[in-house]
C-alpha atoms as an extended CHARMM CRD file, in Angstrom:
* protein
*
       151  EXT
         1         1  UNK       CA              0.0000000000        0.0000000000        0.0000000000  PROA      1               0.0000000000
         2         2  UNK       CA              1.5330000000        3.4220000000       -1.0860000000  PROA      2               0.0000000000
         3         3  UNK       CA              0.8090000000        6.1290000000        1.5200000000  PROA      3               0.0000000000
         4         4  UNK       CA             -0.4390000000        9.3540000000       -0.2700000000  PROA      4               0.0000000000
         5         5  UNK       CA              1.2400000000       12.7150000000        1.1880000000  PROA      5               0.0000000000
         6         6  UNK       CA             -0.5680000000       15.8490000000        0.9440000000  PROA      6               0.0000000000
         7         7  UNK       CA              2.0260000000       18.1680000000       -0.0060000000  PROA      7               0.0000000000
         8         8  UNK       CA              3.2180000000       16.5440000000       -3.3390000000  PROA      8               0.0000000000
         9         9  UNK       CA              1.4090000000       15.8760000000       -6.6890000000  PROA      9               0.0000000000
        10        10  UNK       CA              0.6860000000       13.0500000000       -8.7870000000  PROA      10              0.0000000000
        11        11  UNK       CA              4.1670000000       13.0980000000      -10.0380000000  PROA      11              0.0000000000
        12        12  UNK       CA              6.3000000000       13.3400000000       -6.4070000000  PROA      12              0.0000000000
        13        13  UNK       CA              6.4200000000       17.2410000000       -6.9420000000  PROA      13              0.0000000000
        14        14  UNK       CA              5.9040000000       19.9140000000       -3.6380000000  PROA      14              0.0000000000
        15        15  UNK       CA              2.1970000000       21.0890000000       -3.7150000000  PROA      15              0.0000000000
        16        16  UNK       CA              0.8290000000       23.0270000000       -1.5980000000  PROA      16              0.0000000000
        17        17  UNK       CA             -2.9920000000       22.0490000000       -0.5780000000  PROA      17              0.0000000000
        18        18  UNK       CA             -5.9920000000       23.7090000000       -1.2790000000  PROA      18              0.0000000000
        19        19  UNK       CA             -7.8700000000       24.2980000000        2.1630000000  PROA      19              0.0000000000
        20        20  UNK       CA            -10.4850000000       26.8850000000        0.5560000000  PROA      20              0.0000000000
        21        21  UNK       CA            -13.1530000000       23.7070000000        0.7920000000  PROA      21              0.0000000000
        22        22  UNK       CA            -12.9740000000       23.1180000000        3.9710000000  PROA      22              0.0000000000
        23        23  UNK       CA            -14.9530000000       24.8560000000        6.9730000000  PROA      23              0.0000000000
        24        24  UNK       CA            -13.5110000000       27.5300000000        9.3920000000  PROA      24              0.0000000000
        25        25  UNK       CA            -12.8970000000       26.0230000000       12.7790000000  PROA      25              0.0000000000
        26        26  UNK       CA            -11.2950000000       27.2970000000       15.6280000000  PROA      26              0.0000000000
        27        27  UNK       CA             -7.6120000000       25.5560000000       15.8060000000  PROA      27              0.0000000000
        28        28  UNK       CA             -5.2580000000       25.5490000000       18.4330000000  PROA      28              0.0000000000
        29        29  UNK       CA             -1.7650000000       23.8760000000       19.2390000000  PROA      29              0.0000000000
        30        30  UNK       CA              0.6180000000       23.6330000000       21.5370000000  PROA      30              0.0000000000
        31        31  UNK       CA              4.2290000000       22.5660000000       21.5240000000  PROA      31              0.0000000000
        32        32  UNK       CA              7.4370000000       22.6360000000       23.3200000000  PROA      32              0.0000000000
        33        33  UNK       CA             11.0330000000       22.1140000000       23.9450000000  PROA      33              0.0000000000
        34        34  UNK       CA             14.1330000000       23.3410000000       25.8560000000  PROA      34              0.0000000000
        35        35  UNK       CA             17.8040000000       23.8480000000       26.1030000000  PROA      35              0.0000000000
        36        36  UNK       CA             20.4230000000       22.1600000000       28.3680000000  PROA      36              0.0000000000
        37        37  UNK       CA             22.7390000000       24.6640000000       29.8120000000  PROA      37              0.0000000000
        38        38  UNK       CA             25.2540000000       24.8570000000       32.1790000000  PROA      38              0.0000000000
        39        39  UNK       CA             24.5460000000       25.7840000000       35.9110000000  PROA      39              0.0000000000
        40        40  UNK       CA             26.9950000000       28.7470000000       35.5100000000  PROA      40              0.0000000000
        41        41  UNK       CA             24.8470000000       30.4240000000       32.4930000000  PROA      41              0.0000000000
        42        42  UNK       CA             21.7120000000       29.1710000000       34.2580000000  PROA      42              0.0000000000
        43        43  UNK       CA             23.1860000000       31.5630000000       37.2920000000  PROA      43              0.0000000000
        44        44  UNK       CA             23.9430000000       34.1130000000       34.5940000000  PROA      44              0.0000000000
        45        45  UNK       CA             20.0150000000       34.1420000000       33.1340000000  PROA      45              0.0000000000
        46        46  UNK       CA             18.6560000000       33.8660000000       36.7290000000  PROA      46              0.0000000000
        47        47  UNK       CA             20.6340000000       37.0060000000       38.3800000000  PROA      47              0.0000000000
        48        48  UNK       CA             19.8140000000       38.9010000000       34.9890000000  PROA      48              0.0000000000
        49        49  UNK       CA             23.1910000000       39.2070000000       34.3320000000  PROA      49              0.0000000000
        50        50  UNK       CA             23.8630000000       38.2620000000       30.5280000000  PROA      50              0.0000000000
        51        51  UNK       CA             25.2980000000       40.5840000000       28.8130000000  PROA      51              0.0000000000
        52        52  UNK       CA             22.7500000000       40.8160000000       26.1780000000  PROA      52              0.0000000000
        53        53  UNK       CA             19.7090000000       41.4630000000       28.5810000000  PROA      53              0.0000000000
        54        54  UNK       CA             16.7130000000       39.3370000000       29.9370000000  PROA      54              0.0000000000
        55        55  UNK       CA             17.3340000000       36.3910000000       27.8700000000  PROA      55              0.0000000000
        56        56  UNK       CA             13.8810000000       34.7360000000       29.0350000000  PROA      56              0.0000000000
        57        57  UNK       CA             11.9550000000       37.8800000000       28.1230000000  PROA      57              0.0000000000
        58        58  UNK       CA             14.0090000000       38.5940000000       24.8360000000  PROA      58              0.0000000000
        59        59  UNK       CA             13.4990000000       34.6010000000       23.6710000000  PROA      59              0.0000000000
        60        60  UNK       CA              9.4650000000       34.8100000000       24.4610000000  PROA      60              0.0000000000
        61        61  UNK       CA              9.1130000000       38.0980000000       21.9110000000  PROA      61              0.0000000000
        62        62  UNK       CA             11.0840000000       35.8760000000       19.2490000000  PROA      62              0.0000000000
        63        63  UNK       CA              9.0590000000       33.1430000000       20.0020000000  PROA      63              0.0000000000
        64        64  UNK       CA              6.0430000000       35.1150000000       19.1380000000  PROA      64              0.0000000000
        65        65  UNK       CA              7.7980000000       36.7840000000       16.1320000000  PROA      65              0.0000000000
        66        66  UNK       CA              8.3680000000       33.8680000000       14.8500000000  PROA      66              0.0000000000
        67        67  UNK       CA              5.1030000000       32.1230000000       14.8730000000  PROA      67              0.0000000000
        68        68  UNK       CA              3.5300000000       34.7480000000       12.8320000000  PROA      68              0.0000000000
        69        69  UNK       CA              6.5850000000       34.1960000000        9.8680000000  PROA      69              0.0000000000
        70        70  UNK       CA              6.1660000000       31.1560000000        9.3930000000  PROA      70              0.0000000000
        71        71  UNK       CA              4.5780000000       30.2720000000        6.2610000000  PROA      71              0.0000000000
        72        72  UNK       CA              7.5290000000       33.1920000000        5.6300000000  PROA      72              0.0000000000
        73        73  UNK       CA              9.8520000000       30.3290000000        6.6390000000  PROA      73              0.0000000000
        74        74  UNK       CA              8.5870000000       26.9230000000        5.4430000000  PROA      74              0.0000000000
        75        75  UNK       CA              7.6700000000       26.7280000000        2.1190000000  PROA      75              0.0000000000
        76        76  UNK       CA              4.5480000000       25.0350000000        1.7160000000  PROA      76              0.0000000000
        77        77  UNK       CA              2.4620000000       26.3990000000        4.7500000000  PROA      77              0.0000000000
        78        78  UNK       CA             -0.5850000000       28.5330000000        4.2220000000  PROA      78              0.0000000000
        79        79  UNK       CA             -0.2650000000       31.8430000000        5.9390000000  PROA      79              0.0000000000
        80        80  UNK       CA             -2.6820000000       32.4100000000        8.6820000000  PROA      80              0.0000000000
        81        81  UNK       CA             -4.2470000000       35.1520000000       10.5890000000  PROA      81              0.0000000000
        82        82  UNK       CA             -3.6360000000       34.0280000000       14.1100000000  PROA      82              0.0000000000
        83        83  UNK       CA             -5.5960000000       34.9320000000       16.9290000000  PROA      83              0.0000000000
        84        84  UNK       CA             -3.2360000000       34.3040000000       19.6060000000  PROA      84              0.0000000000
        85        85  UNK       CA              0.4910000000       33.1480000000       20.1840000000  PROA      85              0.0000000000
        86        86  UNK       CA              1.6570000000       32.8950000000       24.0410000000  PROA      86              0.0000000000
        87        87  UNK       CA              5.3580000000       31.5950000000       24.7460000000  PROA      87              0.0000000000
        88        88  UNK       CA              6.7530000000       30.8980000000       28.0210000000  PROA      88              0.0000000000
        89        89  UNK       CA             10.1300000000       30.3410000000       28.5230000000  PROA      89              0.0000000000
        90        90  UNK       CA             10.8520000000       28.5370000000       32.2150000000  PROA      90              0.0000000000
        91        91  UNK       CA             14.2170000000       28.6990000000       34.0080000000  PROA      91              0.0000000000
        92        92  UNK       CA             15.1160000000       24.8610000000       35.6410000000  PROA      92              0.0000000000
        93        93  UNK       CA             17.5020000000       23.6270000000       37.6540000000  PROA      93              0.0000000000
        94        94  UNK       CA             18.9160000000       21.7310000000       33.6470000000  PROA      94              0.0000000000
        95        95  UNK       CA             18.3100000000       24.9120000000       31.3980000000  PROA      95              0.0000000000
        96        96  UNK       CA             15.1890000000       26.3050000000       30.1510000000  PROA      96              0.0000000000
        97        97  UNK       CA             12.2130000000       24.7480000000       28.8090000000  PROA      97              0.0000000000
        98        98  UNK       CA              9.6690000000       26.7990000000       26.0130000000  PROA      98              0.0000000000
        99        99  UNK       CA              5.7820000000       26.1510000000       25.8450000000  PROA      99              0.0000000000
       100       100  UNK       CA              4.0380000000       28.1870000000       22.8080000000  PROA      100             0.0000000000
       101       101  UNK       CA              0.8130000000       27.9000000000       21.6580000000  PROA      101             0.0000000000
       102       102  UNK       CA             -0.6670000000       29.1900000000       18.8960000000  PROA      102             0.0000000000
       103       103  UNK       CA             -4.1960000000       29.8540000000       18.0230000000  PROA      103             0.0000000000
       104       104  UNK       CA             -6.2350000000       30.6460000000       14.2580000000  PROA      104             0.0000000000
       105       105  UNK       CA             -9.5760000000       30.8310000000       13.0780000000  PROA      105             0.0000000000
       106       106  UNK       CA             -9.0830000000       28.7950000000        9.8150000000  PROA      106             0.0000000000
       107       107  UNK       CA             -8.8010000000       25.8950000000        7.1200000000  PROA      107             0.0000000000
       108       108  UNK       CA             -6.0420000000       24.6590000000        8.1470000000  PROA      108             0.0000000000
       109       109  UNK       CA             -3.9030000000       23.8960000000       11.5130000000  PROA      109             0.0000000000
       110       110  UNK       CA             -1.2610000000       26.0730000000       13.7660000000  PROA      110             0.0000000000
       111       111  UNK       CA              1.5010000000       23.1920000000       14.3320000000  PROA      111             0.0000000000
       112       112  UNK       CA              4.0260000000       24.8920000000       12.2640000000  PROA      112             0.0000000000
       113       113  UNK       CA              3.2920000000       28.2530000000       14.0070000000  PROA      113             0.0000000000
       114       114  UNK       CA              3.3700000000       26.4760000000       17.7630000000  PROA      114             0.0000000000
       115       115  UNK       CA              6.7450000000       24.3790000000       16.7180000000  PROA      115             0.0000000000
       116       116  UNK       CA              8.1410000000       27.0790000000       15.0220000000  PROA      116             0.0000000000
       117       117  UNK       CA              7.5860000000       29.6160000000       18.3510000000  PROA      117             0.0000000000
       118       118  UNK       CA              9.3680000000       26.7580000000       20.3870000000  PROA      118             0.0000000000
       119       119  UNK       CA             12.4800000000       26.5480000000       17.8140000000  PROA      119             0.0000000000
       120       120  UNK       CA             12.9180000000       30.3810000000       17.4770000000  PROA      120             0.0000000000
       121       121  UNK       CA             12.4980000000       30.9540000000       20.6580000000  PROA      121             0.0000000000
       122       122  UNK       CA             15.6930000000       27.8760000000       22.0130000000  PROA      122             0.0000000000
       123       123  UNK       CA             17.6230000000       29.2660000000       18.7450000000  PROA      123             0.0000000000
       124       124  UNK       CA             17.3820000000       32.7900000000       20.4950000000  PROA      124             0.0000000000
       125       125  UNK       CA             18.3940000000       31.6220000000       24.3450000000  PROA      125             0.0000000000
       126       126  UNK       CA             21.1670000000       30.1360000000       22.3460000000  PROA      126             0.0000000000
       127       127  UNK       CA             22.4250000000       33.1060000000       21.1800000000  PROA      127             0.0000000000
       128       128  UNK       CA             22.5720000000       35.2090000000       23.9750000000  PROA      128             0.0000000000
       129       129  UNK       CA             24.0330000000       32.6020000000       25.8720000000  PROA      129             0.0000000000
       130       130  UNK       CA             26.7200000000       31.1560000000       23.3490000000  PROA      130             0.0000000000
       131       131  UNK       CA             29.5420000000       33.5720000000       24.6030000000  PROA      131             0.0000000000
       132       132  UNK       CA             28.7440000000       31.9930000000       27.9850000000  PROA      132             0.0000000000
       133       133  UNK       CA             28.6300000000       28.5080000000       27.3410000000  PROA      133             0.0000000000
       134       134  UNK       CA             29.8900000000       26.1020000000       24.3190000000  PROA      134             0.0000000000
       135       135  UNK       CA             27.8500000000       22.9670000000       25.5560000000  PROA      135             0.0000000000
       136       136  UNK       CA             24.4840000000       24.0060000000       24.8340000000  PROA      136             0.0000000000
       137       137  UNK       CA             22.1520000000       21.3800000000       23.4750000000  PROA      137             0.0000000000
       138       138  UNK       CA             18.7690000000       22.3590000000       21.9590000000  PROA      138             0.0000000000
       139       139  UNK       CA             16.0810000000       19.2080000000       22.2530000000  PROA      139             0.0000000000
       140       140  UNK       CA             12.7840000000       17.6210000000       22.7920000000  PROA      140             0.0000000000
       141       141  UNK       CA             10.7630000000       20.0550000000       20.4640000000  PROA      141             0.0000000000
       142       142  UNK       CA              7.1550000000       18.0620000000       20.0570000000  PROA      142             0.0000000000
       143       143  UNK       CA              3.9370000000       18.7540000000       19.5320000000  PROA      143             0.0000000000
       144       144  UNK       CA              2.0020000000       18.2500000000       22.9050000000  PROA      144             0.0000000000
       145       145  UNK       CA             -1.5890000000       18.9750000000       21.4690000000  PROA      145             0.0000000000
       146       146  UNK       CA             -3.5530000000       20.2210000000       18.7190000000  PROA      146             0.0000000000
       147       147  UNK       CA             -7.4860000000       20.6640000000       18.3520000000  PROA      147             0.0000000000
       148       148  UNK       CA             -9.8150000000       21.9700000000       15.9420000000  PROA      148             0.0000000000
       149       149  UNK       CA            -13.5450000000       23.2780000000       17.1680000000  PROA      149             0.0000000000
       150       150  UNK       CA            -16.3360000000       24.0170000000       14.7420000000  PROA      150             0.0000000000
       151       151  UNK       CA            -17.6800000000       27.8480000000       15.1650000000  PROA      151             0.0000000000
């Protein structure tokens, strides 16, 4: 049995879908990830004392940023009007973890937006912190949920 992807044609080529059929629902996702660091830059981020600012604060904005780029970033994703992007970035005892959700009225889901939030938002904790620390390791970025409602 050959599996049939969405994205490519009859002949293997990128496509990408036509959602204008189907209904506008309410869609949400949410995904996450984090960043091991060491305890000295975890120190560093908790006394506020990296030298290029509030790293959580700074990697929640580019978290959001990103999310609404996205179809700006991946190819074949339809750009949506989103509703709502929220991105917390959490200090642990190992590093710092990222939740984002995203949130559209549309044809078609947020996972890109919600995954792409989570990604941005590591990428940018690793670059105010790569002066600090060479050991960083960026990991675990899943989608957790994702729901549609009818409206």
């Amino acid at each position: 049995m050959q599996i049939k992807l969405s994205h490519t044609d009859d002949k293997g080529k990128a496509n990408m879908v036509d959602v204008g059929d189907k209904p506008i629902q309410k869609r949400t996702a949410i995904a996450s990830g984090n960043i091991k660091l060491s305890t000295e830059t975890i120190r560093l981020i908790r006394e506020n004392e990296m030298k290029k600012g509030d790293v959580l604060t700074v990697a929640e904005i580019a978290g959001i940023q990103a999310a609404k780029e996205t179809s700006r970033l991946i190819p074949l994703c339809h750009p949506l009007q989103l509703t709502k992007v929220e991105v917390k970035a959490t200090l642990t005892d190992k590093g710092v973890d990222v939740v984002a959700m995203a949130r559209c009225l549309g044809q078609t889901g947020v996972e890109m937006e919600a995954l792409t939030a989570v990604s941005v938002a590591l990428l940018t904790v690793y670059d105010m912190c790569k002066a600090v620390d060479k050991q960083m390791l960026i990991g675990n970025i899943s989608l957790l949920e994702k729901n549609k409602t009818d409206i």
